[in-house]
C-alpha positions in Angstrom: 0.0 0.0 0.0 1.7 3.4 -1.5 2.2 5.7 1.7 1.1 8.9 -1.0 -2.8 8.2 -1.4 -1.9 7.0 -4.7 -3.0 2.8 -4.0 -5.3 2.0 -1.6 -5.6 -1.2 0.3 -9.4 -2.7 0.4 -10.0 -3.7 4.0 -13.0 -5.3 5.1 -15.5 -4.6 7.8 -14.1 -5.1 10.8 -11.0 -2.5 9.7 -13.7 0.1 8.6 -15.5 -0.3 12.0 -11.8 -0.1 13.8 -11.4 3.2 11.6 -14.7 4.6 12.8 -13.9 4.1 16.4 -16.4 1.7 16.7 -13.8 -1.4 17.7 -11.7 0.9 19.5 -8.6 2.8 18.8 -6.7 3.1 15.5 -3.2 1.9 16.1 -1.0 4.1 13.9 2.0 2.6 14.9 0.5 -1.4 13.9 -0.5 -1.3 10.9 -2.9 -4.2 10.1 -0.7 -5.7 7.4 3.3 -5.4 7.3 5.5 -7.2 5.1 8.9 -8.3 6.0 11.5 -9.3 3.1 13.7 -12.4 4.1 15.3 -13.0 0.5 15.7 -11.1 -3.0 16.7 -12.7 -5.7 16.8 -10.7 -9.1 13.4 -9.3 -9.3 12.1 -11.7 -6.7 11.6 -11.5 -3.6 10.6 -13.9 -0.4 8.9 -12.5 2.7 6.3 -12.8 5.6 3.1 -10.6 5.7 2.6 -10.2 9.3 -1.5 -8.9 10.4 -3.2 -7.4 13.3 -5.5 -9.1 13.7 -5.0 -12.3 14.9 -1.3 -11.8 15.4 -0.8 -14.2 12.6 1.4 -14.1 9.3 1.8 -15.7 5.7 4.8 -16.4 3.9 5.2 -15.2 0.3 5.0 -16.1 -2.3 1.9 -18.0 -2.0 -1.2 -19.7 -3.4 -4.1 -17.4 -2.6 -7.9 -19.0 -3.1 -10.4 -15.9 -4.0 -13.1 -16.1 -2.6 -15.6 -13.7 -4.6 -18.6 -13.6 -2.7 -17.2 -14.6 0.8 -17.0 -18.0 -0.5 -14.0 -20.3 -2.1 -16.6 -22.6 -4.5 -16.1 -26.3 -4.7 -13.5 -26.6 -0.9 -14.1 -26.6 2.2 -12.3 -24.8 4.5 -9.9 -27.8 5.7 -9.6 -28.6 1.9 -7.8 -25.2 1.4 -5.9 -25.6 5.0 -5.0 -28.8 3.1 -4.1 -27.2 0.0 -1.5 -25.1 2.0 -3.2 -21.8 1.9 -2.4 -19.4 4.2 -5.0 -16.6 3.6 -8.1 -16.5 1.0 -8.7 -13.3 -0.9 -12.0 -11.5 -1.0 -13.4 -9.0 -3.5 -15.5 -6.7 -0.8 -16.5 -5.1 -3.4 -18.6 -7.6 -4.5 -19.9 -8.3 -1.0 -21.0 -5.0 -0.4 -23.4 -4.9 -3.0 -24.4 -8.3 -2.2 -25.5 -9.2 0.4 -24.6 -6.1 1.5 -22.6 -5.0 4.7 -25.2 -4.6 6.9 -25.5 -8.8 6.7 -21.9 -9.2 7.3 -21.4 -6.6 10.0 -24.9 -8.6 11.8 -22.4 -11.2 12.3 -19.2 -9.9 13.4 -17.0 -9.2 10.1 -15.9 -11.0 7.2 -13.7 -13.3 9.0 -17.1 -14.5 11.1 -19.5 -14.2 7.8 -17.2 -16.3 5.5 -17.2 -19.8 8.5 
């Protein structure tokens, strides 16, 4: 995420509501993702993204499952575990026009809304 406004990273729900003050404070000085280089080859590089929340990490590079609408289709969570996963990407986008926020903030955030 480009310090200068220029990218933006999409968070989900539970960030927004964290932003609002509605979770509590904003902690300026833990960012809810940091990523840590442990190699560079060439062009490539190896690292570790570290998140807030949770207090857990994923090494890079990785195999990502998208899950569009909250959902990865055809695996179950433990299939994905299984698979070696680390994280699953999420278009909010998507999920905010449906089913909409209000459904996935009824049960916590995304995290809660996708088991």
């Amino acid at each position: 995420c480009a310090r200068d406004g220029r990218a933006r990273m999409v968070i989900g729900a539970g960030e927004r509501r964290e932003r609002e003050g509605r979770l509590g404070p904003v902690h300026p000085d833990r960012p809810a993702l940091r990523f840590e280089v442990s190699a560079v080859d060439g062009l490539a590089r190896r690292g570790k993204m570290h998140f807030r929340r949770g207090n857990w990490t994923a090494d890079t590079p990785a195999f990502m499952s998208v899950g569009t609408m909250g959902a990865v289709r055809g695996c179950t969570p433990d299939e994905i575990r299984e698979a070696g996963a680390d994280i699953i990407l999420s278009n909010t986008f998507h999920l905010m026009l449906r089913p909409g926020t209000e459904v996935i903030e009824a049960g916590g955030d995304l995290h809660d809304f996708m088991r």
